[in-house]
C-alpha positions as CSV (number, residue, x, y, z in Angstrom):
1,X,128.4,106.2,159.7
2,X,126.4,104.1,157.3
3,X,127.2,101.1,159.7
4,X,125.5,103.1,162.8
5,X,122.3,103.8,161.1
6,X,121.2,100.8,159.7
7,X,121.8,99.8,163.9
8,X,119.7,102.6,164.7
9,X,117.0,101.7,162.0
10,X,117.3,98.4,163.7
11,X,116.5,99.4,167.0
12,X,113.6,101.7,166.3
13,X,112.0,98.7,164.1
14,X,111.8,96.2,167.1
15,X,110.6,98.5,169.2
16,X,108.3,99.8,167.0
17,X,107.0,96.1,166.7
18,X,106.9,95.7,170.5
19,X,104.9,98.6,170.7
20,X,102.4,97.9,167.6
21,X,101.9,94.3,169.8
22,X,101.7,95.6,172.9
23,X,99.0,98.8,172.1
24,X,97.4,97.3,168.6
25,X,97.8,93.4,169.1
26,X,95.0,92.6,166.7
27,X,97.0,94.9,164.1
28,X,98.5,92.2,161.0
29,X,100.0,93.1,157.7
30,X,96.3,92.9,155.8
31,X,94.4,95.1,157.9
32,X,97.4,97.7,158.7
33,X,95.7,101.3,157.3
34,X,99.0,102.6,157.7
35,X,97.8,105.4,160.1
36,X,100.6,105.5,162.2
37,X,102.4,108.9,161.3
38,X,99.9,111.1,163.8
39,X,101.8,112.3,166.7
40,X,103.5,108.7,167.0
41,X,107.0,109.0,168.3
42,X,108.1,105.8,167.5
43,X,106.5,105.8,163.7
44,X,108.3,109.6,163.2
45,X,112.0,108.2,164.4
46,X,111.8,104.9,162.0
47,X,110.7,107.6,159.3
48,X,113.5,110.1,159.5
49,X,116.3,107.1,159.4
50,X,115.0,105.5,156.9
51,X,115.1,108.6,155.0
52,X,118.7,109.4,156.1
53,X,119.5,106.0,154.9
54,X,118.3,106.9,150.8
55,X,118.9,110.3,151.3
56,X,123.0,109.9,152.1
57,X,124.0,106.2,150.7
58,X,124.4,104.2,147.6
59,X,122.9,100.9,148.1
60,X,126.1,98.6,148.0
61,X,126.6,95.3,149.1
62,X,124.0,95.8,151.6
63,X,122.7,92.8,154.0
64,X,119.4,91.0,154.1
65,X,118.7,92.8,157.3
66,X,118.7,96.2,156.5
67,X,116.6,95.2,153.5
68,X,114.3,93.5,155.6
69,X,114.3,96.6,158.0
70,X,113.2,99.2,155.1
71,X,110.8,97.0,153.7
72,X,108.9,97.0,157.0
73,X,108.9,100.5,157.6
74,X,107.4,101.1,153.9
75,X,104.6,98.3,154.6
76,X,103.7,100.9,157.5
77,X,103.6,103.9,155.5
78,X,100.4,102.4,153.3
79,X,98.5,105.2,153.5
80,X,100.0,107.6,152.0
81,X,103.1,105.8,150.6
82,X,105.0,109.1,151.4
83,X,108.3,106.9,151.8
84,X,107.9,105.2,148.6
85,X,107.0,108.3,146.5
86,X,110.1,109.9,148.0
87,X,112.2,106.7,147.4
88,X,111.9,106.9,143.5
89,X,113.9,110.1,143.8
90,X,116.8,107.4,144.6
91,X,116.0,105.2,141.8
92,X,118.9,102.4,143.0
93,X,117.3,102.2,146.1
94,X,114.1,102.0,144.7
95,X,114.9,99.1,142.6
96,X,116.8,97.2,145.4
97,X,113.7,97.3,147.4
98,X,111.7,96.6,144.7
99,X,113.2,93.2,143.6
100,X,113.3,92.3,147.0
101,X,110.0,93.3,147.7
102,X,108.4,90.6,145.1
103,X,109.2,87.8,148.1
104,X,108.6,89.9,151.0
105,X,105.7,88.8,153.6
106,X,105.1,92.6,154.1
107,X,101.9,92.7,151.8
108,X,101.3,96.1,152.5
109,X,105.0,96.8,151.0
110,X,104.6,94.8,147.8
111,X,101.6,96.6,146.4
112,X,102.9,99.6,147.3
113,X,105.5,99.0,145.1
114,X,103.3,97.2,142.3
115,X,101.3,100.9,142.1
116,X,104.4,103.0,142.6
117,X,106.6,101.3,139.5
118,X,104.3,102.7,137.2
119,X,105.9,105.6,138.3
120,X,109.5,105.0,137.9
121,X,111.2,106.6,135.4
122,X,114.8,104.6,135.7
123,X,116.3,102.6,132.9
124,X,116.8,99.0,134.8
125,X,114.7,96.5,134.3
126,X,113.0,96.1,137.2
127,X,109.7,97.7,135.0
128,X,109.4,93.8,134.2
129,X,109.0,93.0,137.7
130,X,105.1,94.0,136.7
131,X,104.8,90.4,135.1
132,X,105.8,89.2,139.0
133,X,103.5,91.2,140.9
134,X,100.5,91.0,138.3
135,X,100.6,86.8,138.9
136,X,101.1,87.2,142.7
137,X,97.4,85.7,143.7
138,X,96.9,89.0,145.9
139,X,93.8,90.6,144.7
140,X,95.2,94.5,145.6
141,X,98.5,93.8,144.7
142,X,97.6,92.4,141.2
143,X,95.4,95.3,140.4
144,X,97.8,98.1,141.3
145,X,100.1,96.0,138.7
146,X,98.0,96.3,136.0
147,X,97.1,99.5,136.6
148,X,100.9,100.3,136.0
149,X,101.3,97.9,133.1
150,X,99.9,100.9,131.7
151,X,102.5,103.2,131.7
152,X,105.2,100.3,130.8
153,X,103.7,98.0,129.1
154,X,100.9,99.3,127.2
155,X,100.7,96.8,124.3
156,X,99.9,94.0,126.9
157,X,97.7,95.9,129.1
158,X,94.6,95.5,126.8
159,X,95.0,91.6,126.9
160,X,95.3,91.7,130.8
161,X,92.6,93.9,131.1
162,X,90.4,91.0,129.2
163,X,91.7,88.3,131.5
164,X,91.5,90.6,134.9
165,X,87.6,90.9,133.7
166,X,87.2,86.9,132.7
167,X,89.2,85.3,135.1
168,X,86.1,85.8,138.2
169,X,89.3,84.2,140.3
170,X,88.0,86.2,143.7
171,X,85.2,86.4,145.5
172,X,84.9,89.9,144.9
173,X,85.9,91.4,141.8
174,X,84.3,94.2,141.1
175,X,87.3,96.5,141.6
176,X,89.2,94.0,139.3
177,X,86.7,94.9,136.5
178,X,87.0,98.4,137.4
179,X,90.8,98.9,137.0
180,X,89.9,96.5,133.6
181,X,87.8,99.2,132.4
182,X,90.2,101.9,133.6
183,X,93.5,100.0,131.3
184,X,91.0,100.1,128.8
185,X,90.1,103.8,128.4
186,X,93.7,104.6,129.5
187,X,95.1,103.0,126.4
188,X,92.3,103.9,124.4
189,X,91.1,100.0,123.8
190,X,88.6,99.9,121.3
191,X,87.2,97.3,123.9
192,X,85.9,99.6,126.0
193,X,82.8,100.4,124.8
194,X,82.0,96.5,124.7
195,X,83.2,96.2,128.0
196,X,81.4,99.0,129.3
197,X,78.2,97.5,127.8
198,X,78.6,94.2,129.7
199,X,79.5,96.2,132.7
200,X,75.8,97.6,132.3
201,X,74.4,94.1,132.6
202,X,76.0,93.5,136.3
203,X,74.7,94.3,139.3
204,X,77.8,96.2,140.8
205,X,77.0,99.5,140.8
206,X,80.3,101.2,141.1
207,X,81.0,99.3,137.9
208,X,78.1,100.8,136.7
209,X,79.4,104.8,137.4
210,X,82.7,104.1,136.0
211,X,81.9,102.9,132.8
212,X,79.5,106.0,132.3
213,X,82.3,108.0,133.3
214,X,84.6,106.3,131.0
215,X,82.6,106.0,128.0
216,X,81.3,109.6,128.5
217,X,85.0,111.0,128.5
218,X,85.5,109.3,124.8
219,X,82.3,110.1,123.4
């Protein structure tokens, strides 16, 4: 049975993919919303095997394939991560897929993953799969890891944070100070208020709101 559906899983990603070239062939892994789940046929079938897949087998001595397969239907679920919130309720699936999804080309499925392990409550060690995803020189990806570095790793987040707000490695980086500011006040860094301060002598203004927000909820 378990055979059968990773065929059928198979079958529905290729011709999901033929039908994502043939109807959205401008569609590529960065600019993928993930809105696929509205009335889509093909996007609802991929969705209910994958779910029988977690929902009704142990992940054992399963192939590249099949991996591969899962992976790319969670890199389609990005806007909502539906798939990935309910995969945690499996937590050997959910750290299969995660260690794999470190290497995978499906960006869309890594930071899902980098944001969703700050949610995983399983004893492995996949938690230091953080230190991976936080180094992977992909803006989004980096940030959702730090973000969780606070729920695992708190004792490093605060030195991160620094770096995230130093570093000035992309072009835009607002949102990088942002979450910096948000590990702060989440660990309750007594940084933040001198962070906050220098956020007050930028120009971004979003940067601006959430360090009044953040110093306002401390004060």
């Amino acid at each position: 049975m378990f055979e059968k559906d990773i065929v059928t899983l198979h079958k529905q990603v290729m011709e999901f993919k033929r039908f994502q070239k043939k109807y959205y062939p401008q569609m590529t892994e960065e600019n993928d919303n993930g809105e696929w789940e509205i009335g889509l046929r093909q996007w609802n079938e991929m969705n209910s095997t994958y779910l029988k897949i977690i929902e009704n087998y142990i992940p054992e001595s399963i192939e590249e394939n099949l991996i591969d397969d899962m992976l790319y239907v969670i890199a389609r679920d990005s806007e909502c991560s539906h798939l990935l919130i309910k995969t945690l309720q499996y937590p050997q699936w959910f750290e299969v897929l995660c260690r794999h999804s470190i290497a995978t080309d499906y960006y869309n499925a890594r930071w899902q993953f980098a944001e969703q392990i700050g949610n995983y409550k399983g004893e492995s060690d996949i938690k230091n799969l953080l230190f991976c995803f936080i180094e992977s020189k992909d803006e989004y990806t980096e940030r959702m890891a730090l973000q969780s570095l606070c729920e695992h790793f708190p004792e490093q987040a605060e030195s991160y944070a620094v770096k995230f707000w130093n570093r000035n490695v992309y072009k835009e980086d607002e949102y990088q100070k942002i979450m910096a500011l948000y590990v702060l006040h989440k660990i309750n860094s007594p940084l933040l208020e001198e962070y906050a301060a220098k956020a007050y002598e930028m120009e971004y203004c979003y940067l601006k709101e959430w360090a009044n927000k953040y110093v306002n909820e401390v004060s």
